[in-house]
C-alpha positions as CSV (number, residue, x, y, z in Angstrom):
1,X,15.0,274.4,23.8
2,X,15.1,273.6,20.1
3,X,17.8,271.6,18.8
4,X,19.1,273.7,16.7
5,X,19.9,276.4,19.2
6,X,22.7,273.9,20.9
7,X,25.6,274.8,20.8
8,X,28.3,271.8,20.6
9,X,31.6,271.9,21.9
10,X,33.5,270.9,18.7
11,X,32.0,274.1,17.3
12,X,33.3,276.2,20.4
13,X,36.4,274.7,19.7
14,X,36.3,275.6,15.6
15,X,34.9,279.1,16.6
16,X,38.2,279.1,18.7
17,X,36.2,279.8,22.0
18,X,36.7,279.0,25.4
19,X,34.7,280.6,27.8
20,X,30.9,281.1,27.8
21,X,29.4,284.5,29.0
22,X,26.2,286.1,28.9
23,X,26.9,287.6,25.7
24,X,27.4,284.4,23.9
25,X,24.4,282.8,25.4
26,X,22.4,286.1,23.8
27,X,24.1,285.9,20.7
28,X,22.9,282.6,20.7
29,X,19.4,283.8,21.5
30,X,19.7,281.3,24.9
31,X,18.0,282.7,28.5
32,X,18.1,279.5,30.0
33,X,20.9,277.6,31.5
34,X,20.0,273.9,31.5
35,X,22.2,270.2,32.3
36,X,21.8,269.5,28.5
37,X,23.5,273.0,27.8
38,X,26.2,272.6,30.0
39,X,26.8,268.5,28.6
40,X,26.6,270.2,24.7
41,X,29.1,272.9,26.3
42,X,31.3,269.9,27.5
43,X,30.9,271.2,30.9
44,X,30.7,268.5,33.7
45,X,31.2,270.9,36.8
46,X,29.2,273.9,38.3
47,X,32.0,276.5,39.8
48,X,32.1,280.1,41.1
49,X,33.9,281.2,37.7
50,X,30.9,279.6,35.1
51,X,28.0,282.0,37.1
52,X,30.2,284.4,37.2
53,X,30.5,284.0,33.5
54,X,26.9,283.7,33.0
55,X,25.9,286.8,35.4
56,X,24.6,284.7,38.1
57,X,25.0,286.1,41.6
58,X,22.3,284.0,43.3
59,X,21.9,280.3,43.9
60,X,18.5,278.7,44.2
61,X,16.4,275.8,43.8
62,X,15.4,276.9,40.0
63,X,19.1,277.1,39.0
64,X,19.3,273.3,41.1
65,X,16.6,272.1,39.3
66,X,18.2,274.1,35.4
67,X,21.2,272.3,36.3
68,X,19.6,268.8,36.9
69,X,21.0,269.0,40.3
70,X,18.5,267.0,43.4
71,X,20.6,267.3,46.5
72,X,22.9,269.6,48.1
73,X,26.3,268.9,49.4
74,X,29.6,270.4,50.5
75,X,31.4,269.7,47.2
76,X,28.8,271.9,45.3
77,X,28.9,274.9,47.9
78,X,32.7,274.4,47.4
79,X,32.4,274.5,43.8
80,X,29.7,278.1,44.4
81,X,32.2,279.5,46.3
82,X,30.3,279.1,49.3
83,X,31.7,278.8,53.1
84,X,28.7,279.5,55.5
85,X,25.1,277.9,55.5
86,X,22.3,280.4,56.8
87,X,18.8,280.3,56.5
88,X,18.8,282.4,53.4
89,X,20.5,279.7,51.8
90,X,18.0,277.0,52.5
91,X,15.1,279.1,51.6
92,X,17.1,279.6,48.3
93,X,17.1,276.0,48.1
94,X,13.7,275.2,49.1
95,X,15.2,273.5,52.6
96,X,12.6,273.8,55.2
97,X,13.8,271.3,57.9
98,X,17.5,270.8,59.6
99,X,18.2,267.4,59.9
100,X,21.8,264.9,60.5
101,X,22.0,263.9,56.6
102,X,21.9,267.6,55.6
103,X,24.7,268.1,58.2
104,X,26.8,265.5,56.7
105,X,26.2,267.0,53.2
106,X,27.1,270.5,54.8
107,X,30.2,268.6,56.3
108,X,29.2,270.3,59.5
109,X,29.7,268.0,62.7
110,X,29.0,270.4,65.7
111,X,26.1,272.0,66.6
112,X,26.3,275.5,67.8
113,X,24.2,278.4,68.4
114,X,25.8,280.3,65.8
115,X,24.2,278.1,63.7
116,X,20.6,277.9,65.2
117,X,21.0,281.4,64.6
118,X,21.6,281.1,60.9
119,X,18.8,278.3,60.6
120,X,16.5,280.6,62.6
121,X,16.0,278.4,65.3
122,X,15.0,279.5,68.7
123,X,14.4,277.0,70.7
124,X,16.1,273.1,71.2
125,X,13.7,270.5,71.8
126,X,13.6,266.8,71.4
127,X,12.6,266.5,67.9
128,X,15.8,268.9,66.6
129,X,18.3,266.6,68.9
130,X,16.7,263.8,67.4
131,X,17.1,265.1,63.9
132,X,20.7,265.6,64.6
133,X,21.1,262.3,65.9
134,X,22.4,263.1,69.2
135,X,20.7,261.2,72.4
136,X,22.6,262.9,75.4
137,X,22.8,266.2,77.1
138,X,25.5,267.4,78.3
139,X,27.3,270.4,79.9
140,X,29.1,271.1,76.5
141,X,25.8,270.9,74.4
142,X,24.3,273.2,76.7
143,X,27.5,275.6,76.3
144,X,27.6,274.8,72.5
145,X,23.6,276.2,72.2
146,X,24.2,279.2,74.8
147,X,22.2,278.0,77.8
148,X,23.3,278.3,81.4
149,X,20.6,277.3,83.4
150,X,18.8,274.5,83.7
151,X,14.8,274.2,84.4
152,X,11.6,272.2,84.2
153,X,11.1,273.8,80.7
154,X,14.2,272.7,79.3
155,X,14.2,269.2,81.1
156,X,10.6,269.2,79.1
157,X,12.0,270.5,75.8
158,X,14.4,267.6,75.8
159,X,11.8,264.8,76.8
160,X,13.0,264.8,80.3
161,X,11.0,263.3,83.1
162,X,13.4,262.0,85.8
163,X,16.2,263.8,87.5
164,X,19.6,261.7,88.5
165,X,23.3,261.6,89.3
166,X,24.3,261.0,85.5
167,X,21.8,264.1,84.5
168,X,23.5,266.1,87.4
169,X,27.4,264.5,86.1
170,X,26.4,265.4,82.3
171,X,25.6,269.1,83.1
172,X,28.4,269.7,85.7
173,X,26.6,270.4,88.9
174,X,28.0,268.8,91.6
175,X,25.6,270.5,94.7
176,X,21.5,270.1,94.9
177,X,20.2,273.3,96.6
178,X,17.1,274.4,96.6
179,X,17.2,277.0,93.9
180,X,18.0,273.8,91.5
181,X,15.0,272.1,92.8
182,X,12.8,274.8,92.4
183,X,14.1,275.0,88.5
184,X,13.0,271.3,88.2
185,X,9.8,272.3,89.9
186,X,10.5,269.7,92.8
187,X,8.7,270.9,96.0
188,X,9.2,268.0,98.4
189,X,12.5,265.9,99.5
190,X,12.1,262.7,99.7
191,X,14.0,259.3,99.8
192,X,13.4,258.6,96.0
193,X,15.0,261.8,94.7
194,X,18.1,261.2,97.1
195,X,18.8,257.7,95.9
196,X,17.9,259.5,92.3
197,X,20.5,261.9,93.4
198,X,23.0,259.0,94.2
199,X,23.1,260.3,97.9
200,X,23.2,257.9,101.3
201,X,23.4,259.9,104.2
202,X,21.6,262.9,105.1
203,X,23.6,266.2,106.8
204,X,23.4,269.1,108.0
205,X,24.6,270.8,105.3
206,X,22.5,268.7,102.9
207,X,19.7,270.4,104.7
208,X,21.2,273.8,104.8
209,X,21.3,273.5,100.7
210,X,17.7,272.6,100.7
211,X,16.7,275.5,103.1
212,X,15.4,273.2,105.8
213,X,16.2,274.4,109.6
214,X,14.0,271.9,111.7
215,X,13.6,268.2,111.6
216,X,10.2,266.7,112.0
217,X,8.7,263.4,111.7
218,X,7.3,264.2,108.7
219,X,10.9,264.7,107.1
220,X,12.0,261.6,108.8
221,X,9.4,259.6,106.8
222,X,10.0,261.0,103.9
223,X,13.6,260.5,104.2
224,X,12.7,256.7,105.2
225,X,14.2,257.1,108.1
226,X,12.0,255.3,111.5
227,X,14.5,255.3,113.8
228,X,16.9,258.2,115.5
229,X,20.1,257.2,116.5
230,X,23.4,259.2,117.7
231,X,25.1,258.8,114.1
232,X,21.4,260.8,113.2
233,X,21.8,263.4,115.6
234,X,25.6,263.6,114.8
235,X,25.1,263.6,111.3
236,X,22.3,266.6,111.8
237,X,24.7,268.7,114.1
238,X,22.7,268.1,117.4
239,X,24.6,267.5,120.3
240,X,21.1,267.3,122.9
241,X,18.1,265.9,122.8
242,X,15.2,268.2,124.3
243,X,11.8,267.9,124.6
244,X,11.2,270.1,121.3
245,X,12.7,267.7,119.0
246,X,11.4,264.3,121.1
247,X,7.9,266.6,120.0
248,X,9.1,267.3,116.6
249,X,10.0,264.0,116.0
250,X,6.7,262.6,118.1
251,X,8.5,260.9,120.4
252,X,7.1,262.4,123.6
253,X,5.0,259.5,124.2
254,X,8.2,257.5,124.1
255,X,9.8,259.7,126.8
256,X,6.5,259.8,129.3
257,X,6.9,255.8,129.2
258,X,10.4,256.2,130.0
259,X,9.6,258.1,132.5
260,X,7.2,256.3,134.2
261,X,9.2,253.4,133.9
262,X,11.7,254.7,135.7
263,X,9.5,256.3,138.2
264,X,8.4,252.9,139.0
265,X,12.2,251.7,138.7
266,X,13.2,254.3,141.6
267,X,10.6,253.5,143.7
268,X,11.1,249.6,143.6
269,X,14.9,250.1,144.2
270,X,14.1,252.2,147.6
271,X,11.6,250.2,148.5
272,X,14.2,247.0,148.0
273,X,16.7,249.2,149.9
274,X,14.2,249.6,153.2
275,X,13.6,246.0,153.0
276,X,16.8,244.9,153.1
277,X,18.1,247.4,155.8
């Protein structure tokens, strides 16, 4: 722009103007609206009122860069009359990426869906929580970005590889059934994931949750456990001890050396009882 075509705000003032509109700016023969425009106009703010004046209905990253404006910030959406952020608005701006310092700008300090939505985004992964700064998961993040269930995929998403009592705590389940361990992709039960799990004792109704009905060795040793005790069989709802769970818990050897020991007891303590008559 030629000197000459400026247009000083002492001259405004001697003209006895003091508003600039579209007209003006083509009496003037200007097309442009430039920082060194608005500093000759005297002008140190952008507001709703001056495009309005000027017949701009739009905000973008050419009238940013006209204005000699770099970043983006809630003052200036103020100032535009703006009140939402979408992803119209960023590809206005040239914004590709959602990040925490954009968020502060925005004055934004939840993340909702609502507002995936308007950024376009689909899916929540690692990287995005990252870029917003946050390092947990929790129940109300999961409500906040409109999930209710929790899976493998999700548990992936978020860089998860280990499932505990905090992970359980954060996202408000209090019961391990086996629906949730088929979501985690967990086939097997063993004593890892319990103490994972924060659990000690093993019940009936524990195995109820995880659709077990019999009790084998090979649950026993998965468990940890290599002994079976009364507090066992009370804690498993078994009252008697048959020979189909000595045989389930491979025991019957056990019992056939019980027996013959007490065979060979019997037949002593007669024998004693003869001699002695």
């Amino acid at each position: 722009m030629c000197r000459h075509q400026h247009v000083f705000h002492w001259l405004l003032e001697d003209l006895g103007l003091s508003t600039v509109d579209r007209s003006l700016l083509e009496d003037l023969g200007l097309s442009t609206v430039d920082r060194s425009l608005l500093e000759d106009l005297g002008l140190s703010t952008v507001d709703r009122s001056l495009l309005k004046d000027l017949g701009l209905s739009t905000v973008d990253r050419s009238l940013l860069e006209d204005l000699g404006l770099s970043t983006v910030d809630r003052s200036l959406l103020e100032d535009l009359g703006l009140s939402t952020v979408d992803r119209s608005l960023l590809k206005d701006l040239g914004l590709s990426t959602v990040d925490r310092s954009l968020l502060k700008d925005l004055g934004l300090s939840t993340v909702d869906r609502s507002l995936l939505e308007d950024l376009g985004l689909s899916t929540v992964d690692r990287s995005l929580l990252k870029d917003l700064g946050l390092s947990t998961v929790d129940r109300s993040l999961l409500e906040d970005l409109g999930l209710s269930t929790v899976d493998r995929s999700l548990l992936e998403d978020l860089g998860l590889s280990t499932v505990d009592r905090s992970l359980l705590e954060d996202l408000g389940l209090s019961m391990v059934d086996r629906s949730l361990l088929e979501d985690l992709g967990l086939s097997t039960v063993d004593r890892s994931l319990l103490e994972d799990l924060g659990l000690s004792t093993v019940d009936r109704s524990l195995l109820e949750d995880l659709g077990l009905s019999t009790v084998d060795r090979s649950l026993l040793e998965d468990l940890g456990l290599s002994t079976v005790d009364r507090s066992l069989l009370e804690d498993l709802g078994l009252s008697t001890v048959d020979r189909s769970l000595l045989g389930d818990l491979g025991l019957e050897s056990e019992l056939k050396e019980v027996l013959v020991n007490l065979h060979e007891f019997i037949w002593f303590h007669q024998n004693l009882t003869r001699w002695l008559r």
